[in-house]
C-alpha positions, 0 to 999 in steps of 0.5 A: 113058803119055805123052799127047804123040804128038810124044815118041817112046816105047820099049818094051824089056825090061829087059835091052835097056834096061840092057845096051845101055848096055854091050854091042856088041849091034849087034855080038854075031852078031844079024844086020845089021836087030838091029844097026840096030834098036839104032843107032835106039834109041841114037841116039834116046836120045842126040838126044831128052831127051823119049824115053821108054822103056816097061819092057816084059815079053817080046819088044819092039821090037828082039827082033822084028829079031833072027834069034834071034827065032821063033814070037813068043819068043826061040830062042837057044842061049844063052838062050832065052826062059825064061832071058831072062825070068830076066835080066830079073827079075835086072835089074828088080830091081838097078835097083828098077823094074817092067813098065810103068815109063815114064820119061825116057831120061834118068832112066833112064841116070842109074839105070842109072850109079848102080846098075851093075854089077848082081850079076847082072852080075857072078855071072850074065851069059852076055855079061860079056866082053863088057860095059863094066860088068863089064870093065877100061873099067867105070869109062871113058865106054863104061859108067859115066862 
């Protein structure tokens, strides 16, 4: 963990972590505290070369804004809890970290350029119309550039 209180620290689930890269998650039906919550981390991410994220397993700090988010765990229709841990296991794996990895947002987008789209992306994910890795602008600077 980091020693310095100064260095802002992340926790965020894998899936957070990789496909807020990618998708409009500020704008997929969430709610307007999620959308804000999100704005916060990637503004966060883009200003401060010393944020650090910590991989967390389970709810993190932007499930908790979500309407989705209930007794503690994720409720959605589209994947509740189970099928999320599942994404996140997925994700984990492509990008070859484990809970509680810490690292630079930097290295962390460098990793994320160099192993997107995941097969996850491409076989698996309920969101890939939606997402800039997997979409006609992979290759453009809304993903991978």
């Amino acid at each position: 963990m980091s020693a310095d209180p100064k260095v802002e620290l992340l926790r965020l689930r894998p899936h957070h972590m990789f496909c807020s890269r990618f998708l409009p998650l500020d704008d997929l039906g969430r709610g307007t505290a999620f959308g804000a919550a999100v704005q916060k981390v990637r503004k966060l991410a883009e200003d401060d070369a010393e944020t650090r994220v910590v991989v967390t397993e389970g709810p993190d700090q932007l499930c908790v804004h979500c309407t989705e988010y209930r007794n503690g765990r994720c409720e959605s229709q589209l994947g509740d809890e189970e099928k999320v841990r599942k994404w996140d296991a997925r994700i984990l794996e492509g990008l070859g970290v484990s809970y509680g990895d810490e690292m630079k947002v930097a290295d962390l987008m460098r990793l994320i350029r160099e192993k997107a789209p995941l097969d996850f992306c491409l076989t698996r994910c309920p969101w890939k119309a939606f997402c800039a890795a997997v979409g006609p602008e992979a290759s453009t600077s809304r993903g991978l550039e």
